[in-house]
C-alpha positions as a Markdown table, in Angstrom:
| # | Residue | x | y | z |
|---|---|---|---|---|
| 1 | Unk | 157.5 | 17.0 | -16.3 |
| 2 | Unk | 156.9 | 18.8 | -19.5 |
| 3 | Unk | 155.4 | 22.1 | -19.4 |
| 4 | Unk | 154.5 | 22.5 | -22.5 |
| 5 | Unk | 152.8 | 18.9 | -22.2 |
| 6 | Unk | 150.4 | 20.6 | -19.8 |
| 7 | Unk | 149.4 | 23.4 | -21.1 |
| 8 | Unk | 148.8 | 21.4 | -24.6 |
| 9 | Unk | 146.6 | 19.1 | -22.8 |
| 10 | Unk | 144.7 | 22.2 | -20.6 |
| 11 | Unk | 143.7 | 23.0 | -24.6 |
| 12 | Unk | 142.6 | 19.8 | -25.0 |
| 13 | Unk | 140.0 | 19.7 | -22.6 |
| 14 | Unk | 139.3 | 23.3 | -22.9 |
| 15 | Unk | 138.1 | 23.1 | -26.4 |
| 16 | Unk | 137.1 | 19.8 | -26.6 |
| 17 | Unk | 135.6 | 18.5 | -23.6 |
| 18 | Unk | 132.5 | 19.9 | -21.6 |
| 19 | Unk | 130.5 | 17.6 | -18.6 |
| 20 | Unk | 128.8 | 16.1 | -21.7 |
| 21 | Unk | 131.3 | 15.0 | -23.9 |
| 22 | Unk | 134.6 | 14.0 | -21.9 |
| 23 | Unk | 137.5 | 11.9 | -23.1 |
| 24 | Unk | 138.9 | 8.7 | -22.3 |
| 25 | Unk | 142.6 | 8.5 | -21.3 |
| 26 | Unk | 143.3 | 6.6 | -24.4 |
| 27 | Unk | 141.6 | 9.9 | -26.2 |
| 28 | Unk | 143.9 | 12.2 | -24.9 |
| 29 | Unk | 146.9 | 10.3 | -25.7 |
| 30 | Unk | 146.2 | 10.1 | -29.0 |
| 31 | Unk | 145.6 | 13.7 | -29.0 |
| 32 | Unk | 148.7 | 14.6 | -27.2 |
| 33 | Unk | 150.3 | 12.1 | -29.5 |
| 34 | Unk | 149.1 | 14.0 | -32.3 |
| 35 | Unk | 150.9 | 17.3 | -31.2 |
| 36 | Unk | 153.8 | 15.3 | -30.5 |
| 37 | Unk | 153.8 | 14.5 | -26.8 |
| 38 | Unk | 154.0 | 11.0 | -26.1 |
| 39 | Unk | 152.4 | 10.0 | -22.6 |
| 40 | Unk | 150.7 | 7.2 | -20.6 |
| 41 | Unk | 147.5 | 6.5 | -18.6 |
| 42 | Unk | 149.9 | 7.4 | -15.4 |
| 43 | Unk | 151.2 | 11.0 | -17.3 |
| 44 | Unk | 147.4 | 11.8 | -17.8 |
| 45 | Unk | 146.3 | 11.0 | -14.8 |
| 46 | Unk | 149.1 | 13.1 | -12.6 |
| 47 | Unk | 148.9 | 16.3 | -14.9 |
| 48 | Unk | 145.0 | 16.4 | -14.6 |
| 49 | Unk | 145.9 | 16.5 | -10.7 |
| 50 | Unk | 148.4 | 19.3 | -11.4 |
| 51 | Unk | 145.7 | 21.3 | -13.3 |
| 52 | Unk | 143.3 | 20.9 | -10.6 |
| 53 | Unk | 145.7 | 21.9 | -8.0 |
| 54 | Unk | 146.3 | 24.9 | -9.9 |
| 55 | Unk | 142.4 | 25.8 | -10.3 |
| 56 | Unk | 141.9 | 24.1 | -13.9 |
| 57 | Unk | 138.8 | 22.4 | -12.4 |
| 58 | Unk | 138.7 | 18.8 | -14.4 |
| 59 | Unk | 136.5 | 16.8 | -14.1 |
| 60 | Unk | 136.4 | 12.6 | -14.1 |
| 61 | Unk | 133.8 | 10.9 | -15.5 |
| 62 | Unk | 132.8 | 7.5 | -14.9 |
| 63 | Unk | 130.5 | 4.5 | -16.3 |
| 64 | Unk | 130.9 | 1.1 | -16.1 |
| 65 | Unk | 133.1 | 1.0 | -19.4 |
| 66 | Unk | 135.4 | 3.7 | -19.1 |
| 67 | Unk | 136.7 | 6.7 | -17.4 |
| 68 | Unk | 136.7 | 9.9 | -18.8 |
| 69 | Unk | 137.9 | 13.5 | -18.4 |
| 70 | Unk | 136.6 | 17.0 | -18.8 |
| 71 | Unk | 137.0 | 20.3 | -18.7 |
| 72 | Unk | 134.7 | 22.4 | -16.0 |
| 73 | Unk | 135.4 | 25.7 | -15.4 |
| 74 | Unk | 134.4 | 27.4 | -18.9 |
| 75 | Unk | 134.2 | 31.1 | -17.9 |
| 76 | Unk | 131.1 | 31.8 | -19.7 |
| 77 | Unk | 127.9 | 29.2 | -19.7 |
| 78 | Unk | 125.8 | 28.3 | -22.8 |
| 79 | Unk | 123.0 | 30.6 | -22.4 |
| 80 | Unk | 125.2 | 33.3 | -21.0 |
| 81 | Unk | 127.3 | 32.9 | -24.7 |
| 82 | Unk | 124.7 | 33.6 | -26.7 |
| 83 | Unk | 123.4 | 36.5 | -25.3 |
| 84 | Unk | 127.1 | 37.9 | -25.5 |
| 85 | Unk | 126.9 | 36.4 | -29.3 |
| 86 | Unk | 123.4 | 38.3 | -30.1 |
| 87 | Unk | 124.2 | 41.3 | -28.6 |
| 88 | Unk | 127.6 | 41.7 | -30.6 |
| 89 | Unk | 125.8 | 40.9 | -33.7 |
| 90 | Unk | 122.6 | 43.5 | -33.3 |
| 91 | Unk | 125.1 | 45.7 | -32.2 |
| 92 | Unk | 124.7 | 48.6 | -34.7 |
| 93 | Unk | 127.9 | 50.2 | -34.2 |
| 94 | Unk | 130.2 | 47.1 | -35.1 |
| 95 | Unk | 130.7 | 46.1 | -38.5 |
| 96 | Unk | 129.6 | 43.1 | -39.8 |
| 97 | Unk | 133.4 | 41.6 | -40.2 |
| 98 | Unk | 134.4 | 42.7 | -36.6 |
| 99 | Unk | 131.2 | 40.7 | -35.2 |
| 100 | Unk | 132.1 | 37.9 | -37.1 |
| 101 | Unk | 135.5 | 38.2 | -35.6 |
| 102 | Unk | 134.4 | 38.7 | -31.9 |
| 103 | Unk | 131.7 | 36.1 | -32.3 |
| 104 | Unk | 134.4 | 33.5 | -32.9 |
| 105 | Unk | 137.0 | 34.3 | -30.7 |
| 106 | Unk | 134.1 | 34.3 | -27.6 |
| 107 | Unk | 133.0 | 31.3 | -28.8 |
| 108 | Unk | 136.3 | 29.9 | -28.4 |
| 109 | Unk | 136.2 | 30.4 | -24.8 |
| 110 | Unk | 133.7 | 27.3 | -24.8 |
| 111 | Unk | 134.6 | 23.6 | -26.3 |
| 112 | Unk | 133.7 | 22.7 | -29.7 |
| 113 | Unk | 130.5 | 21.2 | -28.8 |
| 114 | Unk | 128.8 | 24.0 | -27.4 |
| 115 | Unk | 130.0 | 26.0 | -30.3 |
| 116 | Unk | 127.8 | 23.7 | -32.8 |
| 117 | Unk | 125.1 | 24.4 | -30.5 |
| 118 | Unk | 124.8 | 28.4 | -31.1 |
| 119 | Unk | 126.1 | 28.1 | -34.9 |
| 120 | Unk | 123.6 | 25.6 | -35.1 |
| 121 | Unk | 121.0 | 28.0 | -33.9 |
| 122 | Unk | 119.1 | 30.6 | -36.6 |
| 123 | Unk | 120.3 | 33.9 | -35.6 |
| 124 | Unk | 118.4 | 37.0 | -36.8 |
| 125 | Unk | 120.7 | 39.2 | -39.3 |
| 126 | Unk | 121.3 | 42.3 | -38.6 |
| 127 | Unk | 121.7 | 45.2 | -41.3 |
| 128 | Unk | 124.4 | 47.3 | -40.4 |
| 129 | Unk | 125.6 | 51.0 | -41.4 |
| 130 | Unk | 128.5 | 51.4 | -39.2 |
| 131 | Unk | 131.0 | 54.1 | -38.4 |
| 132 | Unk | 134.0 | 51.8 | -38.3 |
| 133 | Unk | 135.8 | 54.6 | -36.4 |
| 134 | Unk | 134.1 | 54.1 | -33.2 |
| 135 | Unk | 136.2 | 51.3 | -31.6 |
| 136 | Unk | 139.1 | 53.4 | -32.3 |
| 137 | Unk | 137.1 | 56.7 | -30.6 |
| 138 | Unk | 136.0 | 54.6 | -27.6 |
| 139 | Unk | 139.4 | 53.4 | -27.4 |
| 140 | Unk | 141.1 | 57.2 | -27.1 |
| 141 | Unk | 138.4 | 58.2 | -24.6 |
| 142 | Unk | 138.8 | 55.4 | -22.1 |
| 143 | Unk | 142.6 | 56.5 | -21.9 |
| 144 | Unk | 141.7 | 59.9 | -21.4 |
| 145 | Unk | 139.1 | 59.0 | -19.1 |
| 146 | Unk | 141.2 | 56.9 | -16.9 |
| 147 | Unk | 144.3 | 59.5 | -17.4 |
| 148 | Unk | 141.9 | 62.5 | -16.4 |
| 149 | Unk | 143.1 | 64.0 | -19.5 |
| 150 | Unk | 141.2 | 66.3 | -21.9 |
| 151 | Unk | 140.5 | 65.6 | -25.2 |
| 152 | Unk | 139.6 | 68.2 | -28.4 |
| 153 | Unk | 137.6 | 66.9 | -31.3 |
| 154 | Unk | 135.9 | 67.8 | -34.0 |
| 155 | Unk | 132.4 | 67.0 | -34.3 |
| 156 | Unk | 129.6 | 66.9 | -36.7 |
| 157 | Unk | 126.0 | 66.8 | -38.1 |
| 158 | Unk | 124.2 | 64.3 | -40.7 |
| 159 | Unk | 121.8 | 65.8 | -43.1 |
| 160 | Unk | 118.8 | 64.9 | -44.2 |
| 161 | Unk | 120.6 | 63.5 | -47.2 |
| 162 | Unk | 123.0 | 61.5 | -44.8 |
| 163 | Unk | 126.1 | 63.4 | -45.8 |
| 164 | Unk | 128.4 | 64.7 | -42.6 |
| 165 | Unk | 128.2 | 68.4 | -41.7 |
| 166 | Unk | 130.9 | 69.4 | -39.3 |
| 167 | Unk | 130.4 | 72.1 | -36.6 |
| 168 | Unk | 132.7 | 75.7 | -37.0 |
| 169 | Unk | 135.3 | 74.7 | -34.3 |
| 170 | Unk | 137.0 | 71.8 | -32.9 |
| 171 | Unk | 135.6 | 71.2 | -29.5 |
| 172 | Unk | 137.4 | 70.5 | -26.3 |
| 173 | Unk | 136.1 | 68.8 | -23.0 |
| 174 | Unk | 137.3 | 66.9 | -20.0 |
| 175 | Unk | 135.5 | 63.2 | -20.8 |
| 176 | Unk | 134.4 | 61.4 | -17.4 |
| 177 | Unk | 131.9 | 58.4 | -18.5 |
| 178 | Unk | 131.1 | 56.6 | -21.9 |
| 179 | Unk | 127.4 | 55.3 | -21.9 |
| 180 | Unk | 125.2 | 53.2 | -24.3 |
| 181 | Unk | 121.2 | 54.1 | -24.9 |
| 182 | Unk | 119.2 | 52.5 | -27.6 |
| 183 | Unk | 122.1 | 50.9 | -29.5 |
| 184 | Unk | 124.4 | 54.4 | -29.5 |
| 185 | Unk | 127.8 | 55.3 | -27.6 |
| 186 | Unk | 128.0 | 58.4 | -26.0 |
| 187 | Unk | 130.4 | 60.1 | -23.9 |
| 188 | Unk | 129.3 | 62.4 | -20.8 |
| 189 | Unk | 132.2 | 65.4 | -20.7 |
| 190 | Unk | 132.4 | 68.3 | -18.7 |
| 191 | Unk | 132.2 | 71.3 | -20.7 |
| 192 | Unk | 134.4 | 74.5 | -19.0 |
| 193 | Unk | 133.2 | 77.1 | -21.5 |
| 194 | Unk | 129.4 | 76.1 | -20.4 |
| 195 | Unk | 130.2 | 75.0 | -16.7 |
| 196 | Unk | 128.1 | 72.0 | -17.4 |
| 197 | Unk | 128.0 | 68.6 | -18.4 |
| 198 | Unk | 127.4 | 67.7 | -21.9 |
| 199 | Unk | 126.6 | 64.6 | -23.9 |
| 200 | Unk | 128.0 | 63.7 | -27.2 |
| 201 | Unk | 127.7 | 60.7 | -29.7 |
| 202 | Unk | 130.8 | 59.2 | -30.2 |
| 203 | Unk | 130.0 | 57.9 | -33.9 |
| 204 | Unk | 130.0 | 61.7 | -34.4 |
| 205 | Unk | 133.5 | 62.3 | -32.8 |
| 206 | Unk | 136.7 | 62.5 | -35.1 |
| 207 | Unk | 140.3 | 63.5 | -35.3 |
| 208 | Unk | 140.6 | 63.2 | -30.8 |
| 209 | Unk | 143.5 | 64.5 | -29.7 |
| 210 | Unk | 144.2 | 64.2 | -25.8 |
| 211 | Unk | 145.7 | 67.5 | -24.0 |
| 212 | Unk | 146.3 | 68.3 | -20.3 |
| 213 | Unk | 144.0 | 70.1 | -18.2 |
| 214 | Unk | 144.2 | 71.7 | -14.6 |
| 215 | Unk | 140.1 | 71.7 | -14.2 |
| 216 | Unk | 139.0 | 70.5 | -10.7 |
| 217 | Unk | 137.2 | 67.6 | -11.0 |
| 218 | Unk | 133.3 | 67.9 | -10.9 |
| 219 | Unk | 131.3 | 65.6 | -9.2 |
| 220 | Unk | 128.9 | 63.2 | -11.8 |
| 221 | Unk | 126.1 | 61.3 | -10.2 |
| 222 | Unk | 126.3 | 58.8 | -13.1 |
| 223 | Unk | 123.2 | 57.4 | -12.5 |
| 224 | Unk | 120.9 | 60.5 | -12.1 |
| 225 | Unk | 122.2 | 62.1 | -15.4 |
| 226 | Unk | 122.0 | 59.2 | -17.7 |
| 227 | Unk | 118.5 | 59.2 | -15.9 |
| 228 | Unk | 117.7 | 62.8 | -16.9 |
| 229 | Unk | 119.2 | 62.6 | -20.6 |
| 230 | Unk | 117.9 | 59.3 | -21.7 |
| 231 | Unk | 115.0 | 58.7 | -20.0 |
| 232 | Unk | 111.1 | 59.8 | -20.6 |
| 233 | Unk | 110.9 | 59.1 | -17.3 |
| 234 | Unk | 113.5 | 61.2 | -15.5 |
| 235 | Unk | 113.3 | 64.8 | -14.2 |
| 236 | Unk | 110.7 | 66.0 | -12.0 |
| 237 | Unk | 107.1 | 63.5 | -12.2 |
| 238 | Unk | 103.8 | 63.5 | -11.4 |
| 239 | Unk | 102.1 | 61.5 | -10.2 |
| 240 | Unk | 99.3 | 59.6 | -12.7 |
| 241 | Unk | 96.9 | 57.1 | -13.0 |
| 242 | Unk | 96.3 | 55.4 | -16.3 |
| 243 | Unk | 93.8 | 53.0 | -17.7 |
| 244 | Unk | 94.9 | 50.0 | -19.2 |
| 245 | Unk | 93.7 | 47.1 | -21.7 |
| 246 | Unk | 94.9 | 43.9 | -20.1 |
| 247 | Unk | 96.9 | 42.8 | -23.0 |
| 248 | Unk | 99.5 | 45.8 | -22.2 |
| 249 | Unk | 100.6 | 44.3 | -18.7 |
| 250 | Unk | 104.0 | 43.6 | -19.9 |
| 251 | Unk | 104.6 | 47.2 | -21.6 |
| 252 | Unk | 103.6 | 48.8 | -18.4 |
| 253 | Unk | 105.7 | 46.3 | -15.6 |
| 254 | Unk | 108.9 | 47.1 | -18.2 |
| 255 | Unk | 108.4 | 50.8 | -18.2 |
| 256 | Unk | 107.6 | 51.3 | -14.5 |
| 257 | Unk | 108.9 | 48.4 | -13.1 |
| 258 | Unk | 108.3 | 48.0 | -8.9 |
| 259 | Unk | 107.3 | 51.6 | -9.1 |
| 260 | Unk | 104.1 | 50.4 | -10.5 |
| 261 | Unk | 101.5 | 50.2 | -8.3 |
| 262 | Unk | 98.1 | 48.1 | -9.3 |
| 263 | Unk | 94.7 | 50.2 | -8.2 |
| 264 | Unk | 92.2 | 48.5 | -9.9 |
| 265 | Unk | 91.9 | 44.7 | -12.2 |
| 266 | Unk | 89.0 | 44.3 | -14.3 |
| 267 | Unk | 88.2 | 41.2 | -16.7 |
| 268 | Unk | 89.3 | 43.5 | -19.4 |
| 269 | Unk | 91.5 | 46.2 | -18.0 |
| 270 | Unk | 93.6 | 47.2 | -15.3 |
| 271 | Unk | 94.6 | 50.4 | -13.9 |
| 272 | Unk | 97.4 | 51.5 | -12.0 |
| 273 | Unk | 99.5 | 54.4 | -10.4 |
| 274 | Unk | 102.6 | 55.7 | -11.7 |
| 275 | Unk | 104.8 | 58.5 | -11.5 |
| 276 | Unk | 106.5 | 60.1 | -15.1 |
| 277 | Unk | 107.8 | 63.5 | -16.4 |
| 278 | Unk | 104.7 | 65.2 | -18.3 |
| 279 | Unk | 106.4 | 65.8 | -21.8 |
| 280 | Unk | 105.8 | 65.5 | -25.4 |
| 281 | Unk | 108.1 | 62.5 | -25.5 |
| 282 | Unk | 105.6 | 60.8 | -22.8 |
| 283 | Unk | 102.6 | 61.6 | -24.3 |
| 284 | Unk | 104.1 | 60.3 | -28.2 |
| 285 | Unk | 104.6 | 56.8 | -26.4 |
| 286 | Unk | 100.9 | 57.0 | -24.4 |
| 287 | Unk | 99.8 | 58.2 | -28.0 |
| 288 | Unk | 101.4 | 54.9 | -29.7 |
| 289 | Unk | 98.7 | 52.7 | -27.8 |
| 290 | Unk | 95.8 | 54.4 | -29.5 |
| 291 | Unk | 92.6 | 53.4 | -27.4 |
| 292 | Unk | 94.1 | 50.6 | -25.2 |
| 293 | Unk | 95.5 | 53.6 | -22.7 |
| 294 | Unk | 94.0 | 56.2 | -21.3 |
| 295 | Unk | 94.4 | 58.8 | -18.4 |
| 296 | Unk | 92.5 | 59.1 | -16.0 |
| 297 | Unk | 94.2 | 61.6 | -13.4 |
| 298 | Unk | 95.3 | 64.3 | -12.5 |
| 299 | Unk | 93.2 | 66.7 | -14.5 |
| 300 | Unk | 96.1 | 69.0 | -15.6 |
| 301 | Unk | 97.6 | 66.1 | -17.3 |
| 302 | Unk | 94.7 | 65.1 | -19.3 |
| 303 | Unk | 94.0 | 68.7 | -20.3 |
| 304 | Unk | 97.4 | 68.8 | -21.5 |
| 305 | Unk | 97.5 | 65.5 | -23.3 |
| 306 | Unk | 94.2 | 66.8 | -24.9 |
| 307 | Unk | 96.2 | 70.1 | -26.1 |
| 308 | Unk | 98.9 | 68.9 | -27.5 |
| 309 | Unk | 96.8 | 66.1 | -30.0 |
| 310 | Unk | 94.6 | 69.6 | -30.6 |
| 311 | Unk | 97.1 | 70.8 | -32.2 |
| 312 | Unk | 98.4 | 67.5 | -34.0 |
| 313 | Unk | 95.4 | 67.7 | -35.6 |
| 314 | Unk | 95.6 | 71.8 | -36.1 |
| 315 | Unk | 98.8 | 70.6 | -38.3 |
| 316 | Unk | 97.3 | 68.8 | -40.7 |
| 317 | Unk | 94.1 | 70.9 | -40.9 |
| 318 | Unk | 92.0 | 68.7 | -38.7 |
């Protein structure tokens, strides 16, 4: 038995087969004839048994003409690809070359026929202004992180005119998570000098250099302070009732999810109870629905919604 024969025909059916487009025995021969394996119906037959002994699930295929054999155990699924495809490519923080390369190589983990289906498929482009340094960053922190080692850095600023500014000092921190919101990396570090946690962007990180450290390791509800850095949402809430045009039903179940609770559906409206931190950052995205939102309760926060577009107005003489 020729290994090599095996594994060359396990790439066969891996990139070329799927449940709807199998080969014949007399396909595969000619394949494996192609790359210089010469075989038989019998060969094909036993090594397909070998591969599915071994957990290469292959499938037969039968019809009235012909038997034919594919390959079933394709780690990712169609739909499941070309979610992994999109998000690479609106990922703002890899290149446009580097998508193009991970895009391929993930969609060689499928057989050639489901590949024509998602290159097939119009895929919004995405504009990119990358720091191609980042992979490289995330790279150094995950070894630290997993060493419990400390890293220094320096970090910097953009200006208004996008050009870097870089901060006095070189920082150094202990890093303990890396974390994505709204498109961005950023690691979560503990901070000695401040006896606190501390977020930074890792676009903005450069020249990391790892060092040893004797800190006692903090405890990090990971959960809870992504919740409290990142979220309008997070911190202490209160409790609120808002008034709703019916057409924003699907804002309001993705923002509050099951801690939504319905009060009140009208032919037009709805209104419901929810619970949110009272900030500026709240009341910019109530502020974004114009007239199709309004609060009605508690008081307090309606007299401080009320405030703060007083003096929105105050600012531009209004």
């Amino acid at each position: 038995m020729s290994k090599g024969r095996i594994l060359k025909l396990l790439d066969i059916l891996q990139q070329q087969t799927d449940p709807e487009h199998p080969l014949t025995s007399e396909q595969l021969i000619t394949l494996l004839d192609q790359q210089g394996e010469t075989v038989e119906r019998k060969t094909i037959y036993d090594d397909v048994r070998i591969l599915n002994e071994n957990g290469y699930d292959t499938g037969l295929y039968r019809n009235s003409q012909s038997n034919g054999y594919y390959y079933d155990a394709h780690i990712f699924s169609l739909p499941e690809l070309r979610i992994l495809c999109d998000a690479i490519l609106a990922s703002n923080f890899i290149d446009e070359k580097k998508s193009d390369d991970l895009v391929e190589r993930l969609l060689k983990l499928t057989s050639v026929h489901e590949r024509k289906v998602i290159t097939a498929t119009e895929r919004q482009p995405h504009h990119k202004k990358v720091n191609k340094q980042i992979l490289y960053n995330i790279d150094r922190l995950q070894r630290a992180i997993q060493e419990r080692r400390g890293i220094s850095f320096r970090y910097y600023d953009v200006t208004i005119d996008g050009e870097k500014r870089y901060r006095p000092r070189k920082y150094r921190a202990i890093p303990y998570a890396i974390v994505m919101n709204e498109g961005r990396y950023y690691m979560i570090s503990w901070f000695a000098r401040m006896n606190d946690f501390i977020t930074y962007r890792i676009d903005r990180m450069e020249n990391i250099e790892e060092y040893e450290h004797e800190e006692a390791y903090q405890p990090l509800d990971l959960e809870q302070y992504v919740a409290s850095r990142f979220s309008m949402f997070a911190g202490e809430q209160t409790a609120i009732t808002l008034r709703c045009d019916n057409i924003l039903a699907e804002e309001m179940r993705d923002k509050f999810g099951d801690e939504l609770i319905i009060v009140e559906k009208g032919e037009d409206h709805f209104v419901i109870n929810v619970r949110a931190q009272i900030s500026e950052m709240f009341f910019g995205w109530l502020y974004g629905f114009g007239d199709r939102v309004r609060i009605l309760a508690p008081e307090s926060v309606i007299e401080e919604y009320k405030a703060g577009m007083r003096r929105m107005l105050e600012e531009y003489g209004g």
